[in-house]
C-alpha positions in Angstrom: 0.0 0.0 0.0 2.8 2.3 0.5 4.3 1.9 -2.8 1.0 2.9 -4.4 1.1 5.6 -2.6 4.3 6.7 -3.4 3.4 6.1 -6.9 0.6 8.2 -6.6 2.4 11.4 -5.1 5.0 10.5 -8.1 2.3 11.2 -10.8 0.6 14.0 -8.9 4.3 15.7 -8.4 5.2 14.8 -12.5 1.5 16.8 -13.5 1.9 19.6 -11.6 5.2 20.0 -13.0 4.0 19.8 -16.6 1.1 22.4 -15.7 3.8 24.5 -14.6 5.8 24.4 -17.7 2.6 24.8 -19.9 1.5 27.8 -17.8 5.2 28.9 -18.1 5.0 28.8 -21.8 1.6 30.0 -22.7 -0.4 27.7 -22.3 -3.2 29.6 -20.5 -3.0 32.8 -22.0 -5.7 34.8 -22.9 -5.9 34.9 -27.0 -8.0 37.7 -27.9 -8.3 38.8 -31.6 -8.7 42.4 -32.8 -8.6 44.0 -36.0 -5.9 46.2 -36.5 -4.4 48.5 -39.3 -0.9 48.2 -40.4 1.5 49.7 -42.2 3.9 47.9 -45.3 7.0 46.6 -44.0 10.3 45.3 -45.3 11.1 41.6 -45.3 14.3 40.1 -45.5 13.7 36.3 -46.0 14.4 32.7 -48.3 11.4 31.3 -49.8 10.9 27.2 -48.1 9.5 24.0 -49.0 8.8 21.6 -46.8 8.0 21.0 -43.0 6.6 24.0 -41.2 9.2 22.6 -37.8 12.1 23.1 -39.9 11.5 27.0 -40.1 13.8 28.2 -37.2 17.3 27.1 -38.7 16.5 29.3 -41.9 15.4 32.1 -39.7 18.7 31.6 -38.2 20.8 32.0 -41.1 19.2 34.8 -42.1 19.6 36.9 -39.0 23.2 35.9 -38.6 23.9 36.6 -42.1 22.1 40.3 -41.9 24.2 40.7 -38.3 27.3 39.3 -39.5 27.7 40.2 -43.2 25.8 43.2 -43.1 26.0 44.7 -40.1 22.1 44.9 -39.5 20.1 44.4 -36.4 16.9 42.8 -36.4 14.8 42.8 -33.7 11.8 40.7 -35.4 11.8 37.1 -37.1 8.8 36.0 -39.0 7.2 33.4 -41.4 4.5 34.0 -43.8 3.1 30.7 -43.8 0.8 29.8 -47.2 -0.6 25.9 -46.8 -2.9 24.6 -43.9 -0.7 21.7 -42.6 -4.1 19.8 -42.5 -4.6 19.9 -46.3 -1.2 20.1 -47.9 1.5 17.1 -47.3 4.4 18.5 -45.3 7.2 18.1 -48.0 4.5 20.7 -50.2 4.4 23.0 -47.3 5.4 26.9 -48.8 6.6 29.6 -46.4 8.7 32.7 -46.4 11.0 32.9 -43.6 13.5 35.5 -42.4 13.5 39.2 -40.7 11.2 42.4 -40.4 13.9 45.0 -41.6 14.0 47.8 -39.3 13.6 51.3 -41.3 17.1 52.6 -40.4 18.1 49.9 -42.1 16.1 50.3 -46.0 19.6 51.9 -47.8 21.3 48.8 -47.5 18.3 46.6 -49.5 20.4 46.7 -52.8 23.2 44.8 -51.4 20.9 42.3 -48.9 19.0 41.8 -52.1 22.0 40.1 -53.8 21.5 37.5 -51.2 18.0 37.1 -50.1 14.6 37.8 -51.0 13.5 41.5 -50.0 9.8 42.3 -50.5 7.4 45.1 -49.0 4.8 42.8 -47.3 2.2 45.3 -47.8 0.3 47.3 -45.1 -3.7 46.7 -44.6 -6.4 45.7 -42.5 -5.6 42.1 -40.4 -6.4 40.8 -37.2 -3.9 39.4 -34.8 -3.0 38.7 -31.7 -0.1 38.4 -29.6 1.0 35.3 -27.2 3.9 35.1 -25.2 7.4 33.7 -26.3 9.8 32.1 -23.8 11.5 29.8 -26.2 10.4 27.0 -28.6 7.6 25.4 -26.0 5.7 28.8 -26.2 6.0 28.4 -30.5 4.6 24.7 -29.9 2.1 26.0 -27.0 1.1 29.1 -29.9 0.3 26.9 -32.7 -1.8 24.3 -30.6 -3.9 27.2 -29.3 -3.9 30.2 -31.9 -4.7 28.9 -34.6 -7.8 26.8 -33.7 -9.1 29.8 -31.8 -8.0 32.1 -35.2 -10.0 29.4 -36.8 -13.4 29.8 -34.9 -12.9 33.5 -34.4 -12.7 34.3 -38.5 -15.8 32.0 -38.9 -18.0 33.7 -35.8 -16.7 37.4 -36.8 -17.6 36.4 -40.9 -13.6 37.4 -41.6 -12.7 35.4 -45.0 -9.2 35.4 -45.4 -7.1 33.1 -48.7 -3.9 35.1 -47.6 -0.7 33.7 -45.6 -0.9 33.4 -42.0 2.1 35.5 -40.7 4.0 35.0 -37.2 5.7 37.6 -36.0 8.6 36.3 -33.0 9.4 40.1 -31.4 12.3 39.1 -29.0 12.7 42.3 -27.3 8.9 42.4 -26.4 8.6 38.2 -26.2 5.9 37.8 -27.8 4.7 35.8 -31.0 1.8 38.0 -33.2 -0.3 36.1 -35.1 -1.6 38.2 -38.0 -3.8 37.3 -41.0 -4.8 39.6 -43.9 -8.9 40.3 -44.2 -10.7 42.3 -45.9 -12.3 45.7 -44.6 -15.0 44.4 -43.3 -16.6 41.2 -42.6 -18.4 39.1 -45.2 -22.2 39.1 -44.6 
């Protein structure tokens, strides 16, 4: 009887660490959606095929190549993810992965550009929201919550949407946005 209760405090001890760690990581944040205009920004990226997990090593190589070759500072990763994972086989997965160019930064786009991809990601109506980013977990934790919840939110509000969904990893502010393109209004 003692060993099952031993066993018992074990589990109990092992589930309220994981709680912990989920809590820690986002896992019961508020997501809350709003509709929000922005303006056209400047991404630095490479185009990918493939696995949506296999993202951070190309976002990788593209900030240390803008910090090491070019002597640029980004603050802001992103991916502009175009295929539901549901409906398109992983290998066919597209994204655009890289860096949010700061605007101090715009005179040296000739000379990025003979390396990456540059594009203005144009400005517009979206809604987002942000969630919190305390390492990988809380990009795990963010995609197992947000986007079911961005899911039911675009279908109860009437929001139709056949553009990218775009994350936006701020590291100085921790947080991950989740933004998607709509148009002005909802569709009745």
């Amino acid at each position: 009887m003692k060993m099952l209760k031993y066993i018992i405090l074990a589990l109990l001890v092992i589930a309220a660490l994981l709680l912990a760690v989920y809590a820690y990581y986002g896992g019961f944040s508020e997501i809350q959606f709003r509709k929000v205009t922005r303006d056209a920004e400047t991404l630095v990226y490479e185009e990918m095929k493939g696995d949506y997990s296999q993202c951070g090593p190309v976002m990788d190589r593209v900030y240390y190549s803008l910090l090491n070759d070019y002597k640029v500072q980004t603050y802001k990763g992103f991916g502009l993810y175009y295929d539901n994972p549901k409906e398109v086989a992983k290998e066919n997965l597209r994204s655009d992965i890289g860096c949010l160019l700061e605007k101090t930064d715009t005179a040296k786009i000739a000379s990025i550009g003979q390396k990456f991809k540059v594009k203005t990601y144009e400005g517009g109506d979206f809604i987002e929201t942000q969630f919190p980013n305390k390492g990988m977990v809380s990009v795990i934790v963010g995609v197992m919550r947000v986007y079911p919840t961005l899911d039911a939110y675009m279908k109860e509000s009437g929001y139709v949407s056949k553009d990218a969904i775009m994350e936006i990893y701020d590291t100085p502010n921790k947080t991950i946005t989740y933004r998607v393109r709509i148009s002005s209004s909802p569709a009745k």
